[in-house]
TIGUTOR-847144 format. One record per residue (C-alpha): x, y, z. Coordinates in pm, 1 decimal. Example, Ala and Ser with C-alpha at 12.3 -4.5 7.8 and 13.67 -1.06 7.14 Angstrom:
[[1230.0; -450.0; 780.0]]
[[1367.0; -106.0; 714.0]]
This chain:
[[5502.6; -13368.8; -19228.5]]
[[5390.9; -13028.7; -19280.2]]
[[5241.0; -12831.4; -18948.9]]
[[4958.3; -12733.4; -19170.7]]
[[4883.6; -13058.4; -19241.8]]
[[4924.4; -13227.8; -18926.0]]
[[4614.0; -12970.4; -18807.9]]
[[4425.7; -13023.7; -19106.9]]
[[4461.9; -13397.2; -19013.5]]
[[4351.0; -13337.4; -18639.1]]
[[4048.1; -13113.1; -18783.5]]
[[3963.6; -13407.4; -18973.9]]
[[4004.6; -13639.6; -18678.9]]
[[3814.5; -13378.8; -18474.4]]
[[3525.8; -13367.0; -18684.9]]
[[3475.6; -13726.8; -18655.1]]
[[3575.6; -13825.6; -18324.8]]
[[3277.1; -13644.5; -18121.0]]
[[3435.6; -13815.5; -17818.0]]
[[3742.4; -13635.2; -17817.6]]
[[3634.6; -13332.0; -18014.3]]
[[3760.9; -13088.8; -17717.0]]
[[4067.0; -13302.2; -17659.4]]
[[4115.4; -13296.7; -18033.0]]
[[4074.4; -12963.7; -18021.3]]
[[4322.8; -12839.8; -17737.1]]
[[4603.4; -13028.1; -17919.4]]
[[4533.4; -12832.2; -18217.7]]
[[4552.0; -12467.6; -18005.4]]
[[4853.8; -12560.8; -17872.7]]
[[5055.4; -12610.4; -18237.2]]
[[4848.6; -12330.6; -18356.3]]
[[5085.2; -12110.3; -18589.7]]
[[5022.0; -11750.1; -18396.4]]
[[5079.3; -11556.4; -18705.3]]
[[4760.0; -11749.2; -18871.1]]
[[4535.7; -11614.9; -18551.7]]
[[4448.1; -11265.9; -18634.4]]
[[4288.0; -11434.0; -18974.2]]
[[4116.8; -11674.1; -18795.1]]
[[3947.2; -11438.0; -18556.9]]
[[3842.9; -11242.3; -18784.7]]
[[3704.5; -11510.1; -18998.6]]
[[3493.7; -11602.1; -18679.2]]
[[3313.9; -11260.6; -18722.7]]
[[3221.7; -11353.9; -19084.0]]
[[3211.9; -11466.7; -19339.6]]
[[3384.8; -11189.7; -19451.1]]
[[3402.8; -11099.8; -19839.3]]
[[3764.4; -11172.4; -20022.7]]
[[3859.9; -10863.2; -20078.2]]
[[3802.5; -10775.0; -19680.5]]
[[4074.2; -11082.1; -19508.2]]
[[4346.5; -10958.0; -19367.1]]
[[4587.6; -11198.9; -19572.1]]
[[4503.3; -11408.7; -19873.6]]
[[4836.2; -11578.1; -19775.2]]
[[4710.4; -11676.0; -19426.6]]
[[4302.1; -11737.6; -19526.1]]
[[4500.8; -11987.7; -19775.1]]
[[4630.2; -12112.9; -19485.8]]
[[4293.8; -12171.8; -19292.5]]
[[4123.9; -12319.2; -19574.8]]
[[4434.1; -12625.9; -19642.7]]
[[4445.1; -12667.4; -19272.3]]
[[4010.9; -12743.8; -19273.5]]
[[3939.7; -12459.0; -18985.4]]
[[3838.8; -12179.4; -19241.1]]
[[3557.1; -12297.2; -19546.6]]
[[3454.9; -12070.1; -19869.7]]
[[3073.8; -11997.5; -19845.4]]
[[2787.7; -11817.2; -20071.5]]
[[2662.2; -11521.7; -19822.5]]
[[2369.1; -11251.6; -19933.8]]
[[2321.1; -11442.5; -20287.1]]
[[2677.0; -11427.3; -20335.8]]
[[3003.0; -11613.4; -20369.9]]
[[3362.4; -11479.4; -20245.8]]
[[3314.6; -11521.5; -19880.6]]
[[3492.8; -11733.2; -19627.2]]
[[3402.8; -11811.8; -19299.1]]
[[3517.4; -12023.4; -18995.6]]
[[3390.4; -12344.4; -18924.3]]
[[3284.5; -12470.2; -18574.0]]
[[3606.1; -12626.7; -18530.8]]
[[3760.3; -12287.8; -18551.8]]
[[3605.8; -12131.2; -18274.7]]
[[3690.0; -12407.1; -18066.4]]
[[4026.8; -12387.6; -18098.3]]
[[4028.7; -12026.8; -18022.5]]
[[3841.1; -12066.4; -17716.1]]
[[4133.4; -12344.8; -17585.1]]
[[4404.4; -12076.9; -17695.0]]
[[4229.2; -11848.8; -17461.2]]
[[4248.5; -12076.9; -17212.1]]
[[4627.1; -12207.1; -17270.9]]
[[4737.1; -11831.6; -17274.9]]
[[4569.9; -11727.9; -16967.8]]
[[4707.6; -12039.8; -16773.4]]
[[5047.8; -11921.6; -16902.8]]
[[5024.6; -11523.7; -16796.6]]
């Protein structure tokens, strides 16, 4: 199986497990492609229009893995944004790398 869609099945799992969410969660930061996390940080500042992501490659990425969703912003369409899951994740990377330095 695909590491994208192992995540997108842990999001899925995360999203409706509330009793493991941040267990759910830390296993998901820790197989977290580290080329994919300058697009998702920046999608946690969003949404941010289309032609603004820093990789259409990578926001496809987010989106088939369930931590990044497309969203109407200022009467508009062509946004994406991170979902809660996302920021999450991040947070346990954060963690993970500053246990490891």
């Amino acid at each position: 199986m695909h590491l994208h869609k192992i995540i997108g099945e842990l999001v899925i799992l995360a999203e409706t497990d509330i009793h493991n969410y941040f267990e759910i969660a830390h296993a998901i930061a820790l197989i977290f492609p580290k080329e994919l996390t300058a697009q998702l940080r920046q999608l946690m500042d969003g949404p941010i229009w289309d032609g603004d992501v820093i990789s259409k490659t990578h926001r496809a990425a987010l989106l088939s893995m369930g931590v990044a969703t497309r969203i109407c912003c200022k009467g508009s369409q062509g946004y994406t944004g991170a979902k809660y899951i996302a920021y999450t994740v991040v947070k346990k990377m954060e963690k993970i790398n500053d246990t490891r330095n």
